[in-house]
C-alpha positions in Angstrom: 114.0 78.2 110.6 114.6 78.5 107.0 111.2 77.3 105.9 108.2 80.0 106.1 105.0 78.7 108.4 101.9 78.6 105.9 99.3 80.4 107.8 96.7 79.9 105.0 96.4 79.1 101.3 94.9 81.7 100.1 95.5 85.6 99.7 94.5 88.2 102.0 92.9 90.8 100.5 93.9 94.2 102.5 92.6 97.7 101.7 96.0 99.7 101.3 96.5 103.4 100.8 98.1 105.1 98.1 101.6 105.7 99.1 101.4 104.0 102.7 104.6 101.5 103.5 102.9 98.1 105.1 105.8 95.4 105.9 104.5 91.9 104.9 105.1 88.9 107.1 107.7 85.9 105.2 108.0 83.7 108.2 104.3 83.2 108.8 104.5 83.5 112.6 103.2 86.9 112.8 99.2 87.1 114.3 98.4 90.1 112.5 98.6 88.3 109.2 99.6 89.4 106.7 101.5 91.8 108.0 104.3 91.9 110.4 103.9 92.1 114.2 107.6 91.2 115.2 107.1 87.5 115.4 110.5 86.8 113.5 112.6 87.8 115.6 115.3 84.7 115.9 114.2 82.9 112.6 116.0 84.5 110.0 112.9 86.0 108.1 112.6 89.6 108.2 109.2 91.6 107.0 109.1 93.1 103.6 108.0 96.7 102.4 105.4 97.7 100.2 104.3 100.9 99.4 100.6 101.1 97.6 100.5 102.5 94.6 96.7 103.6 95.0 93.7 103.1 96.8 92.0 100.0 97.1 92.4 96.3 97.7 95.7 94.1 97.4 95.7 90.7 97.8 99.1 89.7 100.0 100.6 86.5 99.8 99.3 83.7 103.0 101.1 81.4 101.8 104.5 82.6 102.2 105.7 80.9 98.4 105.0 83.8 96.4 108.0 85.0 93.6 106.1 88.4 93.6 107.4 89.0 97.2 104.3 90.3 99.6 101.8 90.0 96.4 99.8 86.5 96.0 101.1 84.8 92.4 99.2 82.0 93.3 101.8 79.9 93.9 99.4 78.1 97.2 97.7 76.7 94.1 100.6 74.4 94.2 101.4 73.4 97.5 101.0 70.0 98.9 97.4 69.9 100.4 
């Protein structure tokens, strides 16, 4: 698999806490989205940290496309619909 699944076009918006580690999802399999429940395993995608800089919402990337790694850039503005 060297093509992420798109579970949805759109950001998900996550409450994250200042200085917590959360490891985003890139192949799009994981149930938990957007974050990683070890649904990668075999594809060749592995999750990706971030660490909150404060409180408050962060909008991670659903549609696995983003150049700004875990964070939405809007590239699913883009995508084929």
């Amino acid at each position: 698999m060297n093509t992420p699944k798109i579970p949805q076009t759109s950001p998900i918006a996550l409450t994250v806490e200042s200085g917590k580690t959360y490891h985003w999802c890139s192949c799009g399999e994981s149930k938990s989205q957007p974050l990683c429940d070890g649904s990668h395993k075999g594809t060749g995608f592995a999750p990706v940290p971030y660490t909150a800089q404060k409180d408050g919402p962060v909008y991670f990337c659903a549609c696995k496309h983003s150049a700004n790694g875990a964070l939405c850039d809007g590239a699913h503005k883009s995508l084929p619909r």
